[in-house]
N, C-alpha and C positions, 0 to 999 in steps of 0.2 A: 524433593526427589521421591519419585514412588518405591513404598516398601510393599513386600511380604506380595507381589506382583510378579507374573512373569511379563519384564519390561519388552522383549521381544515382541509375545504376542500381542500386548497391550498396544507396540507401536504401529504392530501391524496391523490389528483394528483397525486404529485413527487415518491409517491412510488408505484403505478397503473405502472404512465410514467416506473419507471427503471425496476420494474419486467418483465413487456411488452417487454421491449428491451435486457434485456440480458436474458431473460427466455422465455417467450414464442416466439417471432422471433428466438430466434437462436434453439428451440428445432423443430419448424415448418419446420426448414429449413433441418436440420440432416433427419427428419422424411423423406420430398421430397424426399432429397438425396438417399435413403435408399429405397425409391419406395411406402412409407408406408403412409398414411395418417395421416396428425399432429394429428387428433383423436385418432391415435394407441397411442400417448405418454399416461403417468401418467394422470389418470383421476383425480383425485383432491391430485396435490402436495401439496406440506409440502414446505413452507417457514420458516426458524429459524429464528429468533432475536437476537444478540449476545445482553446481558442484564448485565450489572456491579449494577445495581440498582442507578444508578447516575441518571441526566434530563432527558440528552441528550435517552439515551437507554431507559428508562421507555414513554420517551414520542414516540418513534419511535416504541418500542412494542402497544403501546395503538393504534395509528395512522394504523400501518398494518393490526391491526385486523381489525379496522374498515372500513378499503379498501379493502382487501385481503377476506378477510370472505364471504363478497355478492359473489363475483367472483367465489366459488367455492373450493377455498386453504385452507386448513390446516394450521394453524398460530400458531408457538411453540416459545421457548424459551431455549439456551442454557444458561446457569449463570455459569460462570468460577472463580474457588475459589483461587484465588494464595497462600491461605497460608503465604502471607506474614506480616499480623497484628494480632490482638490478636483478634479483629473484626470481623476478616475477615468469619470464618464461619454463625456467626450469621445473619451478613449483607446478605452474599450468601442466608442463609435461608429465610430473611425476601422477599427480589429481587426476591425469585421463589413464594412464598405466592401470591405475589402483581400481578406476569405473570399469575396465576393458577386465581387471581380475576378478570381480565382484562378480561379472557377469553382465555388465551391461552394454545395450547394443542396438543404435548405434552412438559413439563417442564422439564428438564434435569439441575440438578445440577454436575458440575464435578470437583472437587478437581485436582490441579496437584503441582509437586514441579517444582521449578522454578532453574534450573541451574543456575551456577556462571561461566561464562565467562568475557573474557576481555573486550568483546561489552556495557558491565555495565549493572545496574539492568532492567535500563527500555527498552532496547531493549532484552534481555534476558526473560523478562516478556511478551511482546507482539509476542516473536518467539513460547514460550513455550503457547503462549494462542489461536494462529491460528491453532497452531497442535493440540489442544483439540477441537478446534472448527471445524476443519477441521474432524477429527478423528468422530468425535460425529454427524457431520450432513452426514457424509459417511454410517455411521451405521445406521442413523432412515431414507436415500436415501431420504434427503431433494433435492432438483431444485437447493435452496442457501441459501447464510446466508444475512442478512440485520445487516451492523456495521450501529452506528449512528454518525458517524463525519458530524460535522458540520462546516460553517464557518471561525469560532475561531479557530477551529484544523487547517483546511488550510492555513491561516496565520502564528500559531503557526510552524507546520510545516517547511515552506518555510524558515521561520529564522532559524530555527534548523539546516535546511539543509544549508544553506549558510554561516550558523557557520562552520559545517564538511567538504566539498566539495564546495567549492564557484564555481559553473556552471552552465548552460542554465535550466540544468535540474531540479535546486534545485526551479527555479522558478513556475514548474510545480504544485507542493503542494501534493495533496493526488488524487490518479487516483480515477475515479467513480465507475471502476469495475476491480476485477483483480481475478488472479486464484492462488489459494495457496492451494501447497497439493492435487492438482487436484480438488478444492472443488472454484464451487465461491461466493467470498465475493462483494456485492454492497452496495453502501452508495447512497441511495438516498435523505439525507439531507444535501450535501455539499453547499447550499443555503440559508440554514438556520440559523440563530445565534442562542448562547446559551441564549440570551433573548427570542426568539422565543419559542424553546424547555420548558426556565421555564415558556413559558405562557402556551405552551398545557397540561403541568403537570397540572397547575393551571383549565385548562379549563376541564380535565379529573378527576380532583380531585386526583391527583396520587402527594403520597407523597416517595420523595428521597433521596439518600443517597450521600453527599459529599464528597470525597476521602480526610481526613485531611492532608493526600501529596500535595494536590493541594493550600493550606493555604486558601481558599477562604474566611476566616473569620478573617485572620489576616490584623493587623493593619497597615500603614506603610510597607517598604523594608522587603518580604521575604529574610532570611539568607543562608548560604553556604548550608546549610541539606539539602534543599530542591531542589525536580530536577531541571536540565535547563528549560525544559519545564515549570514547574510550576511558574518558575521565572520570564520567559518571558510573558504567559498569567496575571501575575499576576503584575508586573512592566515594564515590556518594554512596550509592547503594549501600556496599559493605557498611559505613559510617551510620546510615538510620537504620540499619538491622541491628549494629550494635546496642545503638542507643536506646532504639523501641523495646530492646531483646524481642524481635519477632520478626520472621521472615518477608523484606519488606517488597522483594519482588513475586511473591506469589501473593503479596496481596492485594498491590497493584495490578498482575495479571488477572486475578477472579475479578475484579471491580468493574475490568476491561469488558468484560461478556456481557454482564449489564447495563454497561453504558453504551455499546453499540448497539440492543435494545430498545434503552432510550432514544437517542438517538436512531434510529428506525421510523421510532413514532413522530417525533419532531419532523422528519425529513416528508413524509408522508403530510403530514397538518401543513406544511410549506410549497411541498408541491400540489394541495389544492387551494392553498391561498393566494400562489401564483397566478393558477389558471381562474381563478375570479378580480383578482387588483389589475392582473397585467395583460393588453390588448395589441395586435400588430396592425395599424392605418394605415394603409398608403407606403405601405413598406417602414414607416417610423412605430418605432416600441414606444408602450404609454402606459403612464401611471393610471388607474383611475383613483383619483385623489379619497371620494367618498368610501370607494370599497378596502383601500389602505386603511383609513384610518378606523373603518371599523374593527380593526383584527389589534388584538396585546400588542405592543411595543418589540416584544423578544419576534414574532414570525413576523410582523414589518421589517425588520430590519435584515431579516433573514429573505426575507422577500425580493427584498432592495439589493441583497448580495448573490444571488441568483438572476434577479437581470444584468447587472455589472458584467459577470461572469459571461452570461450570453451575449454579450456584446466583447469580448476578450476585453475586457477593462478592468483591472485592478482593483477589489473592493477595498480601498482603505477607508477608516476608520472617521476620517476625515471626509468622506466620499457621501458615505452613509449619513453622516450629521446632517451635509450640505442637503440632501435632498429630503430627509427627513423634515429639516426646519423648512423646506420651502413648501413642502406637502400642508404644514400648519399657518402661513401666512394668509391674511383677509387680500391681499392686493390680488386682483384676478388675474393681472397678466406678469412676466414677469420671466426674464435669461438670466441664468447665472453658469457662469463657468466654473465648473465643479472640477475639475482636473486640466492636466494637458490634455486628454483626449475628448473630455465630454462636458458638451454645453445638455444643461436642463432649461427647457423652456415651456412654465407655466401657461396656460391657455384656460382660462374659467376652471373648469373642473378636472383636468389631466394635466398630467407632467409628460413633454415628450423629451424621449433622451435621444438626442442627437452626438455624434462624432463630430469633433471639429469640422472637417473637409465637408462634410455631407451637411449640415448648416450652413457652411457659406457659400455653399451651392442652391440653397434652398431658395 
């Protein structure tokens, strides 16, 4: 939690600071680009707030207005309804009341259903809430949306991920800005803690809404019902702070900054290892066998999961083996079906990856 700070201005900084960098620099710049003066952009955009009516987002609505407002900006609020509690309308309603008292304008309540996929509720819920949110600030041609993850998420996060995926990457946490849907989303309080957040409520006089998913009021080990996520903010975390005696989500958070860093670099070394290994013939993607295997083991592999991916095919883990071991074989020619979707077919010195249907068309 920040001390001996005044946490208001501090948070108004952070979100002056991200709008600044991913909104006005990079629209100043297209403008250049384009021959046209940054003054030809939108004269007074429209920034959203994605708003659950939880802390975190009530106090990141409050905080924007009050930064964003002098500047010039339009300062709204999207509220996304999932329909998935009995609550859950009313809450929505109360969430757009409190955005509409604050001062923000315009207020968008959007109801959506939540598909049931294999990905489970809570990623299912966050796909189906970026596409409303995406969808909703495309239509009132907001600049972007402001999520308010904090901290806590970051950490939270980074476990999650290292549950699912154990890799460089899972250490990264939650990026600061990203583009979804064509639409971008910035968090400018990944610096923040949720103690922070419940102070600005507190200093805004803004009162919020607890997600009972989250058990923040239960007593003792939350049970199987409840998400991983909530189980981990709620008992992991607190349990290795104990134990470390040291605050174990700020230091998961700071580690965060530097491994996206990393991470930077790697991605960069990967996308030019790409554009030297991997070749499009004839409309078919190709290995070149020789210039693979001149690069480390760690950006071959990284390589191999960047074409999968451009082919919408599944990099498992299994996937990657398959055509690694077949990158190293003497036999010159050689099919192997690597998945249901993808035959790899050896030819002297390339691997072409074909789709089923498009090989037995060949």
């Amino acid at each position: 939690m920040a001390e001996a700070v005044d946490l208001k201005a501090w948070a108004c900084a952070a979100v002056n600071a991200a709008v600044r960098e991913t909104v006005e620099l990079v629209d100043s710049h297209k403008s250049q680009n384009a021959g046209a003066s940054p003054s030809s952009s939108q004269e007074h955009p429209l920034v959203l707030v994605a708003c659950s009516g939880g802390r975190d987002s009530l106090a990141l609505a409050a905080v924007a207005h009050e930064a964003l407002t002098p500047r010039g900006y339009h300062v709204g609020a999207v509220v996304v309804n999932h329909q998935l509690q009995e609550a859950s309308h009313s809450v929505a309603e109360r969430t757009a009341r409190t955005c509409t008292h604050i001062g923000l304008s315009p207020v968008r309540i959007v109801s959506i259903n939540v598909p049931s996929t294999r990905a489970g509720l809570e990623s299912d819920a966050r796909d189906a809430r970026y596409a409303a949110l995406a969808s909703t600030a495309k239509e009132l041609n907001a600049a972007c949306v402001l999520v308010a993850h904090t901290s806590n998420d970051v950490a939270e996060t980074i476990l999650m991920k290292l549950l699912r995926t154990p890799s460089p990457e899972a250490l990264t946490g939650i990026a600061r800005e990203r583009h979804i849907h064509h639409m971008r989303f910035v968090r400018p309080l990944l610096e923040f803690s949720r103690e922070d957040t419940t102070q600005l409520c507190q200093e805004y006089n803004l009162s919020y809404w607890d997600d009972p998913t989250n058990g923040q009021d239960v007593e003792g080990e939350l049970d199987s019902s409840y998400p991983v996520r909530s189980r981990i903010r709620h008992d992991v975390l607190p349990l290795l702070s104990r134990i470390t005696k040291r605050n174990v989500v700020q230091l998961l958070a700071n580690s965060a900054q530097s491994s996206r860093e990393d991470a930077q670099i790697i991605h960069e070394a990967v996308n030019d290892a790409y554009n030297r290994v991997m070749r499009e013939k004839n409309g078919v993607l190709e290995i070149k066998i020789r210039a693979l295997r001149a690069f480390p083991a760690a950006i071959q592999r990284r390589v191999l999961v960047t074409a999968l991916e451009n082919l919408d095919i599944r990099p498992t883990q299994s996937a990657i083996f398959s055509l690694l071991e077949l990158s190293q074989i003497e036999q010159k020619k050689k099919t192997v079906k690597i998945s249901t979707p993808l035959v790899a077919n050896k030819l002297y010195e390339v691997i072409q990856l074909w789709k089923d249907s498009d090989y037995a068309n060949f």
